[in-house]
C-alpha positions in Angstrom: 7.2 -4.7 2.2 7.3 -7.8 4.1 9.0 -7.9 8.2 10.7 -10.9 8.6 12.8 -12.7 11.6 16.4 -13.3 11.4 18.1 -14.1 14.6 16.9 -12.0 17.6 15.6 -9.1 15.2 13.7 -8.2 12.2 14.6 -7.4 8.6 12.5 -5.4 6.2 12.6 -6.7 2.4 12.7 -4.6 0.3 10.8 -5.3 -3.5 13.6 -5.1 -6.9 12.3 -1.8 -7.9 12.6 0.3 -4.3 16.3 -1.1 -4.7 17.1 0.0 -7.8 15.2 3.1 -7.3 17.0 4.2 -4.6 20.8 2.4 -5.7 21.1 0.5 -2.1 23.3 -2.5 -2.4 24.5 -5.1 0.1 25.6 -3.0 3.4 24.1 0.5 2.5 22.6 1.4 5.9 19.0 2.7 5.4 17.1 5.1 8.1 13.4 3.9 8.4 10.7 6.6 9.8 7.0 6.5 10.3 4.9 8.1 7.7 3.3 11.2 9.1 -0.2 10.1 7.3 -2.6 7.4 9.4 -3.3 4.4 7.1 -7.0 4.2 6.6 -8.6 1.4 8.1 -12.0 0.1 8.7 -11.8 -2.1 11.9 -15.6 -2.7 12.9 -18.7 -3.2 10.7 -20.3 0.3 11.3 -16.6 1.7 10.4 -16.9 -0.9 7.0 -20.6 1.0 6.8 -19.9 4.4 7.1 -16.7 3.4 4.4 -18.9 1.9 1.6 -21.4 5.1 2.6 -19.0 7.7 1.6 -18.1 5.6 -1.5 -20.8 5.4 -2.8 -20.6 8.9 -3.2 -18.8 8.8 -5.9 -21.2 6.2 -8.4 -22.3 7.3 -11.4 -18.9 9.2 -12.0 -17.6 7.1 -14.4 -18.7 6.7 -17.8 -21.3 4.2 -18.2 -18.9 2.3 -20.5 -15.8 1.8 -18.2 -14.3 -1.1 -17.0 -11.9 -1.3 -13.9 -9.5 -3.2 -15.4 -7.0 -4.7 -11.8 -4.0 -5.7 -14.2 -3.7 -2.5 -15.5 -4.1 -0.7 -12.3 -1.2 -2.6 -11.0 1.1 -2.3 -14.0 4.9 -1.4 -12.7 
């Protein structure tokens, strides 16, 4: 979701299918809350480091034949 200015305050927009998912309209008053869960981040390059480390964990768990394919990961 994007933050934007308008006036002296902010406005959140909202993507077509969080609307129509959850029926607002033009009006509706919405409560926002923080999430309880920390978004993961990797600020510094020993954080990126220790990241990629614990990735890498996880090669070789794939079949040899698999292809990440982005497009389809992102399909709505």
């Amino acid at each position: 979701m994007i933050v934007s200015k308008l006036g002296d305050g902010l406005i959140v927009r909202l993507p077509d299918n969080v609307v129509e998912t959850l029926g607002l309209k033009e009006g509706d008053k919405v409560t926002v809350r923080p999430l309880d869960v920390a978004p993961a981040a990797a600020t510094t390059p020993a954080a990126r480091r220790e990241v990629l480390d614990e990735l890498r964990q996880f090669q070789g768990m794939m079949p040899a034949d698999f292809k990440f394919n982005r497009d389809e990961a992102n399909e709505r």
